[in-house]
N, C-alpha and C positions, 0 to 999 in steps of 0.2 A: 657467404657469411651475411648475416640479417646484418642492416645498420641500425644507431642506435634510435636513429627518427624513427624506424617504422617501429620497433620497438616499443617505443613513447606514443607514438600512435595508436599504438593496439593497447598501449594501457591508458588513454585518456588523455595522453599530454604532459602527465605528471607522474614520476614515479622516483621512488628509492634503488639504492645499487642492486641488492637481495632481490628485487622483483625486477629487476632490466638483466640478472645474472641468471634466473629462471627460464628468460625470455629467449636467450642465448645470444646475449650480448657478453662481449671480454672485455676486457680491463684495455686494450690496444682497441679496440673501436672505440670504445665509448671515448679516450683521451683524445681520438681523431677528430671525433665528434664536436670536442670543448676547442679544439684548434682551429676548425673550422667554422667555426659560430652555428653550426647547425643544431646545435643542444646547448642549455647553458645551465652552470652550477644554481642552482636557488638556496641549498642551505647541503649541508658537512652530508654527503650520500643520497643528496638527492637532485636530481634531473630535472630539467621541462623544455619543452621545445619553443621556439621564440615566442610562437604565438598562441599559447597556452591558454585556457581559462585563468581570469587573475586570481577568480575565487580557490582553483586548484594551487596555483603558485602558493596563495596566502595561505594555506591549509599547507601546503610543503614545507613553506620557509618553515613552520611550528611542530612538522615531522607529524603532521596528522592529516588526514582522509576523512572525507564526508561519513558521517554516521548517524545513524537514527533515521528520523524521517528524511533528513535531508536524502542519503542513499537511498532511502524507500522511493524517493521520488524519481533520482537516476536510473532506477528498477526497475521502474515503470510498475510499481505495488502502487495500492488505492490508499491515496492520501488526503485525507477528507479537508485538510489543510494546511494550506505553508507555513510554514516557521516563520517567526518575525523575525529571529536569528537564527542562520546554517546552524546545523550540528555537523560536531565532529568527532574525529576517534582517535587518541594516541596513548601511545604506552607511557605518557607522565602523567596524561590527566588534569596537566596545568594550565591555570585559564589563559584564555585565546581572547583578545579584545575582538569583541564583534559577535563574538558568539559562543555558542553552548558546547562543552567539553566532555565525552563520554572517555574514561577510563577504561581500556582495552586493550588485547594484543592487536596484532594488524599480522598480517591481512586480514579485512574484517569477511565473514564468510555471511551470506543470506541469513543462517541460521541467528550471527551475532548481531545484523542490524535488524530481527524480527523479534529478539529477546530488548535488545534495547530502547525499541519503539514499542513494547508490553510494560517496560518498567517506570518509561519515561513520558511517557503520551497521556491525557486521558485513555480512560475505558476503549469508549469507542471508537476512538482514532486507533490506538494501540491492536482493536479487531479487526478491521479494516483491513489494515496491513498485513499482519498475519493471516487473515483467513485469505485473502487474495498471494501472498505467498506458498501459503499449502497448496492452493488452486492451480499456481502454476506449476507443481513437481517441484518446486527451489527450495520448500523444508519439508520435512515429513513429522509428522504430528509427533511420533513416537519417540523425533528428537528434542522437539519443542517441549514436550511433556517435561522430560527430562531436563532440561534446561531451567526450572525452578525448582529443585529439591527443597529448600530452608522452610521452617514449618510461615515463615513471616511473608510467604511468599504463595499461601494458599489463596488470597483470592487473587492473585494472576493465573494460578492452577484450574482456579472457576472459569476464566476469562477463557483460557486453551479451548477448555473442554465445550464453550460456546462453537467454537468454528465449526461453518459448514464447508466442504472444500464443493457443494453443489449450487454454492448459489451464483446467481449470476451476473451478480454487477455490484458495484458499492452502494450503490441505491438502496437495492434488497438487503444488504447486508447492514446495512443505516436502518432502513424501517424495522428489520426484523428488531436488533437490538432496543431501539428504542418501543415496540410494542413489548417485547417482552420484559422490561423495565417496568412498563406497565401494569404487569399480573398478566397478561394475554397470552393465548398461544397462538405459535405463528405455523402453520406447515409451507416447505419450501416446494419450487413446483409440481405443483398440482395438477394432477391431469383433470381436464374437463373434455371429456366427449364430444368431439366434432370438431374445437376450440385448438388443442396442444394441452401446451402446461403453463397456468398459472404463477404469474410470480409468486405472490402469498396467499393462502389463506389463512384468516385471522378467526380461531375460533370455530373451524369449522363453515363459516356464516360468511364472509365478507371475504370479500377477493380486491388483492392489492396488483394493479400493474406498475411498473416503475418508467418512467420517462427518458432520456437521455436525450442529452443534447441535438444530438445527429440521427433520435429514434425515426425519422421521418426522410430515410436518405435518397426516397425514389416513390413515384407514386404508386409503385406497385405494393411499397412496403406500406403505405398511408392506406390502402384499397383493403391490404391483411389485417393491418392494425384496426379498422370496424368493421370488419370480417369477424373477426374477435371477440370485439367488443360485442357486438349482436347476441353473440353463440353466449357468452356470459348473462344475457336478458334473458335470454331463450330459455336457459339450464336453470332458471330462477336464481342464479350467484352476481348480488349486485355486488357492482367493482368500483375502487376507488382510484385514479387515476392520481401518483407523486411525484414531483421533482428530486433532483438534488439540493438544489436550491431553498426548497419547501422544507428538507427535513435538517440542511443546515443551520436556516434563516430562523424556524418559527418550528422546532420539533416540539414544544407543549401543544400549539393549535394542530399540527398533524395527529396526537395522539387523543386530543380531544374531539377532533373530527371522526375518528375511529370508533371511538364510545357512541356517537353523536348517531353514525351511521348504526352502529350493533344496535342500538334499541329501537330506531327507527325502525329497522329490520322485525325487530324480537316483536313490537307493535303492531306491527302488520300483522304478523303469521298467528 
């Protein structure tokens, strides 16, 4: 018979009776569990184990679960950034001191913290996370679609219809959106001959690679990475090198550097 820790374990630490009675936990473990101090009540059906996240505790006592970006982030979906306050998710909806209250059933499913972080997010935080949701298998577009019928909800319909599930990091998916806010068009990897694929090309003209943090994890990668870059001179396709940082921090100077570059370009030839 599973006991009720490993139970609480395998959900996070925190859980309701309905989802520790799922897990196949009974009514005679779990009370074993409160007699033994190895689980304790936090609020009327819900569980945590002593040494629980507090922020889950705090989110139990109020019978609500990380939601929105907050979950995007335990998801390990591309979250361009933190909440200044957790969100969360419960079937009252009633404010939570500390933070932000989404109105939902529970269990919340991928699908429901991919719809809630399109409604509640900006724009492109709100892409971000869905399109790196589609990316991994966890929604499928054709549920996502469906998921805004109300005609007041057609430009989150636009916003769907943006996702690439080919791109390849939040970087790309940052530059893209914000060139194509621009008027530009963006194609996503590109092949160049000798090279691989290009993260963007912009217009045809200008090729975008994106950086990462860790993009440099061994010098065989550093030796590929102007391996690369060369075949890009070579092919005549000059390339613009971005951060994350760069299209957080200062996205007007990235997209004017893009302009800066395409004429520069257009000047030459």
């Amino acid at each position: 018979m599973r006991t009720v820790s490993d139970a609480l374990a395998g959900l996070g630490g925190v859980a309701g009776v309905d989802s520790l009675r799922q897990a196949g936990v009974t009514r005679r473990t779990l009370e074993a569990g409160l007699l033994d101090a190895s689980v304790q009540r936090v609020a009327r059906g819900v569980y945590a184990l002593p040494g629980a996240d507090p922020f889950l505790v705090h989110a139990g006592r109020h019978h609500a679960v990380p939601g929105c970006v907050t979950a995007a982030l335990a998801a390990g979906l591309w979250v361009v950034r933190r909440p200044v306050e957790p969100h969360l998710a419960a079937r009252h909806g009633r404010h939570i001191n500390g933070c932000v209250v989404h109105r939902s059933h529970l269990p919340l499913t991928h699908l429901d913290i991919v719809g809630q972080s399109l409604r509640c997010l900006p724009p492109l935080e709100g892409l971000t996370i869905a399109e790196s949701a589609v990316k991994q298998g966890l929604v499928q577009l054709s549920e996502l679609r469906g998921r805004f019928p109300a005609a007041r909800e057609k430009a989150l319909l636009g916003l769907v219809a943006r996702i690439r599930p080919q791109s390849g990091s939040i970087i790309e998916t940052m530059a893209r959106y914000l060139l194509e806010e621009a008027g530009l068009t963006v194609e996503l990897q590109v092949n160049i001959p000798g090279m691989g694929h290009l993260d963007l090309l912009v217009d045809g003209l200008l090729g975008i690679e994106t950086d990462g943090y860790a993009h440099h994890s061994s010098r065989q990668a550093y030796r590929e990475d102007r391996r690369r870059w060369n075949i890009t001179v070579v092919r005549g396709v000059p390339t613009l090198r971005v951060t994350f940082e760069m299209l957080v921090g200062e996205p007007g100077e990235f997209v004017r550097m893009v302009h800066q570059a395409l004429a520069a370009y257009r000047r030459a030839h």
